[in-house]
N, C-alpha and C positions, 0 to 999 in steps of 0.2 A: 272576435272574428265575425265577420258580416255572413248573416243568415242569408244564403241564396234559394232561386228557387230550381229544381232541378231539371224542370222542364225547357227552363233557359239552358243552363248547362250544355245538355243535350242537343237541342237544337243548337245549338254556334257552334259545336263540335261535331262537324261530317264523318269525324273515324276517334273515339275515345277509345277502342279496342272492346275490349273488354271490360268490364264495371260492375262495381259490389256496391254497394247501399244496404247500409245497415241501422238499427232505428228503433224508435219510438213510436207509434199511432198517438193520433193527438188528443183521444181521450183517455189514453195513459193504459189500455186493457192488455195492448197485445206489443211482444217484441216483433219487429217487422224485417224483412232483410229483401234485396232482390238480387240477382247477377244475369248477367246477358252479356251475349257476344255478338260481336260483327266480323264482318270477313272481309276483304278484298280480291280474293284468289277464290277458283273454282271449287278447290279443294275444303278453303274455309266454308266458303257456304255451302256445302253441300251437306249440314248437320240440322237436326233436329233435338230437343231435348225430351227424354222418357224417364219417366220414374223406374225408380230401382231401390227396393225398399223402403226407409224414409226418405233418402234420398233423389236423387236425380243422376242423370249419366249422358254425356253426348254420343250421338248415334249417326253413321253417315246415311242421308236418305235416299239417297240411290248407291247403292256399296260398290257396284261398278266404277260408280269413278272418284270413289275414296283412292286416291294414288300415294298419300301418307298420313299412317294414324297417326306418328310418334309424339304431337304437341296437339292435339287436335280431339283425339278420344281420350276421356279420361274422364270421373266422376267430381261434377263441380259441389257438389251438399250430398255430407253424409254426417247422420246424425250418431254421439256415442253419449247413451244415456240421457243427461240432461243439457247437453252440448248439443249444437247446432255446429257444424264447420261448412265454410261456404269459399272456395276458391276456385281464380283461373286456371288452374292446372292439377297435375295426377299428386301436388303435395298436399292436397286432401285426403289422401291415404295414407300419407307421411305421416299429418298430424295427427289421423285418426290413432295408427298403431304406434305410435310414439306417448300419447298421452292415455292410451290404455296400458300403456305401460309404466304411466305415474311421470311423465315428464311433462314439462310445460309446453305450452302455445309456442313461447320463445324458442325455448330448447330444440323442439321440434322442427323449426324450422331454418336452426343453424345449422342442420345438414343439408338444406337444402341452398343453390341459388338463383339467379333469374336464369330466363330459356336460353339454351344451348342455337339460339336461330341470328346468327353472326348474318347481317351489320346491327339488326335493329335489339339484340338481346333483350327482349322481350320483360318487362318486371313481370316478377310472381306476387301479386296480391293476394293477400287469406284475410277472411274477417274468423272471428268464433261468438256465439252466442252462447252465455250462461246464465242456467233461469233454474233458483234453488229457493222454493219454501216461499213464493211468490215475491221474491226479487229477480232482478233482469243487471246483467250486466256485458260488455263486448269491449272487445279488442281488433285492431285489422293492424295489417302487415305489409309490408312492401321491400322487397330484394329484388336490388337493381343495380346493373353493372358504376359502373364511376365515371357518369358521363361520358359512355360510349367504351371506355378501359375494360375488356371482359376480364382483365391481371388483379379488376378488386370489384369484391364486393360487397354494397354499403347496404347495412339493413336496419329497419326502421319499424318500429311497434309503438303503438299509439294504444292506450287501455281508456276507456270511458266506465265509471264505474257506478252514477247517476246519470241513468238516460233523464233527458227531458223531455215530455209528452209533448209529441209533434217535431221533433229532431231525429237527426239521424247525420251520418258520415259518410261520403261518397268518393270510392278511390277506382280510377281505371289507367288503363295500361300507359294509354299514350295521350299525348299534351295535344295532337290534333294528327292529320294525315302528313306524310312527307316522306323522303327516301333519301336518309333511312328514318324509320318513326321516331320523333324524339318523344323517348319518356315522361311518363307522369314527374312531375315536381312537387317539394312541400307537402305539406299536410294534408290528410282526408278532407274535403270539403265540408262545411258545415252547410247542410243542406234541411229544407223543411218536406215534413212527412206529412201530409194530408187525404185526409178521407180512407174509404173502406177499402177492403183489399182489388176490390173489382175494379173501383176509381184511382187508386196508385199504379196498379197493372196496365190500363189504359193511358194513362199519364205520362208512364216513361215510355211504355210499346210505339205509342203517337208521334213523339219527341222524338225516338229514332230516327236517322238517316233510311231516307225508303233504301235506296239501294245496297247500305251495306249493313241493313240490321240481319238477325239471322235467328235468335232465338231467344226469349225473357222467363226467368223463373221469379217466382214472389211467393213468400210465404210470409203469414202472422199467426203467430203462437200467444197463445192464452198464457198470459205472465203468471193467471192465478192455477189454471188446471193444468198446463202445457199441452192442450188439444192447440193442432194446428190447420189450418186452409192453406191449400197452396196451390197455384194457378200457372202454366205454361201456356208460354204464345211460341209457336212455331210457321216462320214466313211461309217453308215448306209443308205445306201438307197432303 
């Protein structure tokens, strides 16, 4: 698979939706992940990201005219234990209390399927980050209706279990803007991971759509201590 870069990505795509990257630093120190959303609608962008624990949570920024949380507010990174979980929806909870309960990444997320938001049935992307005894390894996820059939749903787990310094994986919702959005395709992108967290942060933040970015989370975690950095960019402030 051809190493791309992500900032191209990005840029040639005015609406990928929503987006996970998950990763390597390319001096091999830290597991890296980011997620970020765009909007098109009043309602979508009118969020902001706050931390909440380890994790993070979207927040409407003016709550007046929050008009529906039900796909919209939800905690995208919540951390259990030595796990990192990073998704576009409230099945970050899912996975959290499913795999505190000794089930898997997979399992967890066979109860779950893509968004209930008829025509565009939205995929549910998950990544997870695992980091034991100073190894690193990740999985992401993708539940998406059957080319538009919301009557099945096709689900797809991808495990990398040798990150390679300066890689990473790039999975978001939609293949570009349209009505209705056609979904992401194929496999997580094989994308390259460059520089410190401050210069990945500004890389993908830049690369956004001015008009419909809305919010960037980035976090790297110390493979050997698992101390972490983590960085939000909010349009709205």
């Amino acid at each position: 698979m051809k190493r791309l870069q992500l900032e191209t990505e990005l840029k040639e795509n005015a609406y990928p939706g929503r987006g996970i990257v998950v990763g390597k630093s390319g001096d091999g120190k830290y597991a890296v992940t980011a997620y970020f959303i765009m909007g098109r609608s009043e309602n979508s962008r009118n969020r902001i990201f706050v931390e909440e624990g380890e994790g993070i949570r979207t927040q409407a920024f003016d709550p007046s005219k929050l008009s529906d949380p039900s796909l919209i507010i939800y905690a995208p990174v919540r951390v259990l234990g030595n796990k990192t979980i990073v998704t576009n929806g409230d099945q970050t909870d899912t996975i959290y209390e499913l795999m505190d309960k000794q089930q898997t990444f997979e399992q967890a997320l066979r109860t779950r399927e893509f968004e209930p938001d008829a025509p565009n049935y939205t995929p549910r992307i998950s990544g997870i980050m695992h980091l034991e005894n100073g190894s690193y390894s990740y999985a992401m996820s993708i539940l998406k209706s059957n080319n538009g059939n919301p009557d099945a749903c096709n689900r797809y787990t991808f495990a990398y279990e040798s990150p390679v310094n300066g890689e990473g994986h790039f999975i978001h919702t939609y293949q570009g803007d349209g009505d209705p959005l056609p979904s992401f395709e194929g496999e997580p992108k094989l994308v390259e991971i460059d520089g410190d967290i401050d210069t990945f942060t500004n890389s993908i933040w830049n690369s956004l759509n001015e008009d419909n970015k809305v919010s960037l989370f980035v976090r790297y975690i110390d493979i050997g201590s698992g101390e972490y950095e983590t960085r939000i960019v909010n349009k709205n402030q």
